[in-house]
C-alpha positions as CSV (number, residue, x, y, z in Angstrom):
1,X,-30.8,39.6,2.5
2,X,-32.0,38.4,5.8
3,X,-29.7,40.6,7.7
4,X,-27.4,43.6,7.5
5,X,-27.4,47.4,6.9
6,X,-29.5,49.1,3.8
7,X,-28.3,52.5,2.7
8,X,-30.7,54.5,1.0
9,X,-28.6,58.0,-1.1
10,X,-31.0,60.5,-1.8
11,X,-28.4,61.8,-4.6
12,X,-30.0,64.8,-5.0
13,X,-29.5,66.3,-1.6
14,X,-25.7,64.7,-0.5
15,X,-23.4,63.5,-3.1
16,X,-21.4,61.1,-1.8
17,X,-18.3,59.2,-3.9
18,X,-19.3,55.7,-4.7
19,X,-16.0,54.8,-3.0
20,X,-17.3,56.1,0.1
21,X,-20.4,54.5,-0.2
22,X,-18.5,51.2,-0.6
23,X,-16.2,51.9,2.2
24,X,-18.8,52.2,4.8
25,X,-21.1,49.4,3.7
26,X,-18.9,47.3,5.0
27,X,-19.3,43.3,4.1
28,X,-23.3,42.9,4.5
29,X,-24.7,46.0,3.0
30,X,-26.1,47.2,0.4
31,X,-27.1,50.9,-1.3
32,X,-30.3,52.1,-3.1
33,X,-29.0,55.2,-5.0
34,X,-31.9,57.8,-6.0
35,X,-31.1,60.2,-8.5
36,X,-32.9,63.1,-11.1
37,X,-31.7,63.9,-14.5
38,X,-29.6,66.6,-13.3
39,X,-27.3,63.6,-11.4
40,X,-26.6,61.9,-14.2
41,X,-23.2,62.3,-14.2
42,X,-23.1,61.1,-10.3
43,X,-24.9,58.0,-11.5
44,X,-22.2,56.7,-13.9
45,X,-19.4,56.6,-11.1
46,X,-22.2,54.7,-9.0
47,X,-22.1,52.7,-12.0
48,X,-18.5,52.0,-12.5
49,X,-17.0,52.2,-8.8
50,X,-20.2,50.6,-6.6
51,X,-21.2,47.1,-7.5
52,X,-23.5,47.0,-4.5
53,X,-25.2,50.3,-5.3
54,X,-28.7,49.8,-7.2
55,X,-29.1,52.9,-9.1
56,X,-33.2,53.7,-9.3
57,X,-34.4,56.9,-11.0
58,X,-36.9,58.7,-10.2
59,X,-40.0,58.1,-13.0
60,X,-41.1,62.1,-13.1
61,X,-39.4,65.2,-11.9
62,X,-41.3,67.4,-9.6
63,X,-41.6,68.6,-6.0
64,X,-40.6,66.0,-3.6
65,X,-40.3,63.3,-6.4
66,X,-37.4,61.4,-5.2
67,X,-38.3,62.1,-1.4
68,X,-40.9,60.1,-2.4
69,X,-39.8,57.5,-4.4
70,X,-36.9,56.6,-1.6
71,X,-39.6,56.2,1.2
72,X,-41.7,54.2,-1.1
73,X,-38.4,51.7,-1.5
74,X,-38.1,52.3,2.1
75,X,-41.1,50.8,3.4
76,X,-41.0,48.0,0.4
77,X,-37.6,47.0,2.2
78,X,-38.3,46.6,5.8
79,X,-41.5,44.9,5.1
80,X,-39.0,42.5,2.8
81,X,-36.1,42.6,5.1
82,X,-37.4,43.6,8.7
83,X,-34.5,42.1,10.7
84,X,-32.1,44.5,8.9
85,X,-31.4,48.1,9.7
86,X,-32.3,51.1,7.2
87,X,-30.0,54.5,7.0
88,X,-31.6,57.2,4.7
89,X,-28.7,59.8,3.9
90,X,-30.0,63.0,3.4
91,X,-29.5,66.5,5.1
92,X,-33.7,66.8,4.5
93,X,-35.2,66.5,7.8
94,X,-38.5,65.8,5.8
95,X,-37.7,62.1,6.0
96,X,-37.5,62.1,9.6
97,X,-41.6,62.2,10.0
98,X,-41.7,58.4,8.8
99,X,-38.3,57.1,10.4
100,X,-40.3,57.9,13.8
101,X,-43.6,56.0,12.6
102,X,-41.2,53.2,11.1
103,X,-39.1,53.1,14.5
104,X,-42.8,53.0,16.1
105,X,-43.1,49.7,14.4
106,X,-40.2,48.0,15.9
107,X,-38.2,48.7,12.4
108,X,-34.6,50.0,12.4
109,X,-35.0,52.7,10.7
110,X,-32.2,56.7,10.8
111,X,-31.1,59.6,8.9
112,X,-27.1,60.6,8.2
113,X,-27.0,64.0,6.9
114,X,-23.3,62.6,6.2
115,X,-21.5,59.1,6.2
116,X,-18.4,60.4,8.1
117,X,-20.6,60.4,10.9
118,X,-21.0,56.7,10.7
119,X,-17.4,55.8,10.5
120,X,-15.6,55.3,13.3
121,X,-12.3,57.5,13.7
122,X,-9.3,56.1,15.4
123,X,-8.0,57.5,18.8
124,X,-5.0,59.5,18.1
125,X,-1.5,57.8,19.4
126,X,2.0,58.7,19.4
127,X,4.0,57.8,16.8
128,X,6.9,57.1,19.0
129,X,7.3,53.1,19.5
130,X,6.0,52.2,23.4
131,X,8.1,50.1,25.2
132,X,7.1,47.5,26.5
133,X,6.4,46.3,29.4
134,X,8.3,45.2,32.3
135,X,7.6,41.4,32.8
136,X,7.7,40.4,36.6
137,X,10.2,38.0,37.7
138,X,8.1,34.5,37.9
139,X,8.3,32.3,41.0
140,X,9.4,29.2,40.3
141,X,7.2,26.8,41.4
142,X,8.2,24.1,43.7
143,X,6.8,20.7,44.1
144,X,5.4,20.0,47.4
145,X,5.7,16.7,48.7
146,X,2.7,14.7,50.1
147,X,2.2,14.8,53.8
148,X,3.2,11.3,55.3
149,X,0.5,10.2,58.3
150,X,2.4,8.5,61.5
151,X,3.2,5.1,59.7
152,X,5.1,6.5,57.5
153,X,2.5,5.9,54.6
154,X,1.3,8.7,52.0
155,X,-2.0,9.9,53.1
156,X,-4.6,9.0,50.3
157,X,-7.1,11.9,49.2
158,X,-10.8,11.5,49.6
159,X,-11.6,10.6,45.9
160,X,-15.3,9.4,46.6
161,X,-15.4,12.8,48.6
162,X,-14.5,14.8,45.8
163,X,-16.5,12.7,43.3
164,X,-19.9,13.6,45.1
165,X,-18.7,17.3,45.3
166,X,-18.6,17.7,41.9
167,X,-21.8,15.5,40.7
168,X,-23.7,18.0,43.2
169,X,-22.0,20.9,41.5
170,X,-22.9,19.7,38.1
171,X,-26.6,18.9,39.2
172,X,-26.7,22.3,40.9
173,X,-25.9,23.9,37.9
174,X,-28.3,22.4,35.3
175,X,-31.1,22.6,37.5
176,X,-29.6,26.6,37.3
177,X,-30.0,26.5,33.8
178,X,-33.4,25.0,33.6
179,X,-34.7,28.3,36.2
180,X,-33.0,30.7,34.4
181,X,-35.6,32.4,31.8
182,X,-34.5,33.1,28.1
183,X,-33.9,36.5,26.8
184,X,-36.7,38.2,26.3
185,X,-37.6,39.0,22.7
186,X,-40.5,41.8,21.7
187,X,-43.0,39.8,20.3
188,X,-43.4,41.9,16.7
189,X,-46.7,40.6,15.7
190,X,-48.5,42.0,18.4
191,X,-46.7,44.9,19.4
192,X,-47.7,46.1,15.4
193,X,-51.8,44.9,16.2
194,X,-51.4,47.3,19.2
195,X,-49.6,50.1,17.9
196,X,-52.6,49.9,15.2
197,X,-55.2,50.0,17.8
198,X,-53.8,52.9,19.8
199,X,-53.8,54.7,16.8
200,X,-57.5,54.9,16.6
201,X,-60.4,56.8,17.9
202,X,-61.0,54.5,21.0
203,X,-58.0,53.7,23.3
204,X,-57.5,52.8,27.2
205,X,-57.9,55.7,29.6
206,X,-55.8,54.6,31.7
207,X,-52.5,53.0,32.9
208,X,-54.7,49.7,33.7
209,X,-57.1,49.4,31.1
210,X,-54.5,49.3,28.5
211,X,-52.4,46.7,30.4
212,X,-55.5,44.6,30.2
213,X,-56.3,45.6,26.7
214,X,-52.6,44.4,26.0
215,X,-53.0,41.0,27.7
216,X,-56.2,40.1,25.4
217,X,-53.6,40.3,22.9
218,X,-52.1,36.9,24.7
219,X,-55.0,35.2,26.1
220,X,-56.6,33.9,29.2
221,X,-53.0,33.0,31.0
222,X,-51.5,36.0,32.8
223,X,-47.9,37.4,31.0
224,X,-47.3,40.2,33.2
225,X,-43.7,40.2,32.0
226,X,-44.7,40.4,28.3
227,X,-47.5,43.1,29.1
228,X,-44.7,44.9,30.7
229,X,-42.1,44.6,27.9
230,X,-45.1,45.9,25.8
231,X,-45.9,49.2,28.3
232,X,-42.6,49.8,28.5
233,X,-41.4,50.1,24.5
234,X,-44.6,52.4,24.0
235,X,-42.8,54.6,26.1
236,X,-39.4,54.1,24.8
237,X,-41.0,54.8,21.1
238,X,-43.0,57.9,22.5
239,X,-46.5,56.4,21.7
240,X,-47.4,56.6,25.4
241,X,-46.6,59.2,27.8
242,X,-47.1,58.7,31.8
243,X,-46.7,61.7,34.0
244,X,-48.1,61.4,37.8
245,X,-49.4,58.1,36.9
246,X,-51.5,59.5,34.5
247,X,-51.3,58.1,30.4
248,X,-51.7,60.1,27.7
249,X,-51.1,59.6,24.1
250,X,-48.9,61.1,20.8
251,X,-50.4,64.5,20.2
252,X,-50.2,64.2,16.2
253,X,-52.4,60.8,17.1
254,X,-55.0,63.0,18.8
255,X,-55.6,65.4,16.6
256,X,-55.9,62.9,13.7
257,X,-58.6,61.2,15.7
């Protein structure tokens, strides 16, 4: 599936009813239900009421098993699927260590600790019938008739006038169109081969060496733009930090390093 919503049920942790799960899946998603042996029971509603569900169990019981075993799937899917987005529902805020590296990589990755959270609710209205509203009287429209000039003649409208009008309109437009630059689009590729070199032990010290160390990643022409849209999801993402001008880096990357 090239687009749409993955939900991944740690079954173990939140047990939601496979009616719910189809509910809020909506009409491009699909579920990855994890479950032990003491969800068995759980797994043969999946079974039965959730066609989209694919049931996987976990292969040994133990500490952290299925934690482990969904993030596994996890990662298999984005790097499979890695327009879609990814919703882990569990209450364990263990998962949320790799969400924040996979969001780091441009992936669309969150944790539910419910799915009521997801849905939308309705506003509340009255159940009294509105009336409706008052329509305003129209004007009716008149016809006005065409000015006559001194002979008596109807004056005739400029047509080659209003021809040239709208040709320069038209060309004013599409040279518009040609000027106006396309949206811009965070080139994946590279944003990944820099989030991988920043992770390392030898990194820019500064605000300007890494927006040099970025354009390398483009070549000799200047992309001040795309350097920019760079600089500025590193800080969006948290991988960068400026205060006073000065960078800095993640903490948990410094200490690994």
């Amino acid at each position: 599936m090239g687009t749409g919503v993955h939900l991944l049920v740690d079954l173990e942790n939140v047990q939601p009813s496979p009616l719910e799960v189809e509910a809020w899946l909506g009409e491009a998603g699909e579920a990855w239900v994890f479950y032990g042996p003491h969800q068995l029971k759980r797994k043969a509603a999946f079974e039965v009421d959730s066609p989209r569900s694919t049931l996987v169990p976990i292969a040994r019981p133990g500490a952290n098993s299925l934690d482990f075993h969904l993030v596994f799937y996890l990662g298999y899917l984005a790097a499979k699927h890695p327009d879609c987005r990814f919703v882990v529902l569990a209450k364990d805020t263990d998962y949320d260590p790799p969400i924040a590296h996979a969001n780091t990589l441009a992936f669309s990755v969150e944790r539910l600790p419910s799915l009521s959270i997801a849905v939308p609710t309705s506003p509340k209205t009255s159940t009294a019938p509105s009336k409706p509203a008052a329509t305003p009287p129209t004007k009716k429209r008149t016809a006005t008739p065409p000015k006559k000039t001194k002979t008596g003649s109807v004056k005739a409208a400029p047509v080659q006038e209003t021809k040239d009008k709208v040709l320069l309109e038209v060309q004013v437009a599409q040279k518009a169109a040609i000027k106006k630059p396309a949206t811009r689009k965070l080139p994946i590729a590279i944003y990944r081969d820099l989030v991988k070199d920043l992770s390392g032990p030898h990194r820019p010290g500064s605000l300007a060496a890494l927006q040099r160390h970025i354009q390398t990643k483009f070549g000799p022409t200047a992309v001040p733009e795309k350097v920019q849209m760079l600089v500025d999801r590193l800080l969006t993402v948290e991988v960068i930090f400026l205060k006073s001008g000065k960078l800095s880096y993640r903490s948990t990357w410094a200490q690994e390093t």
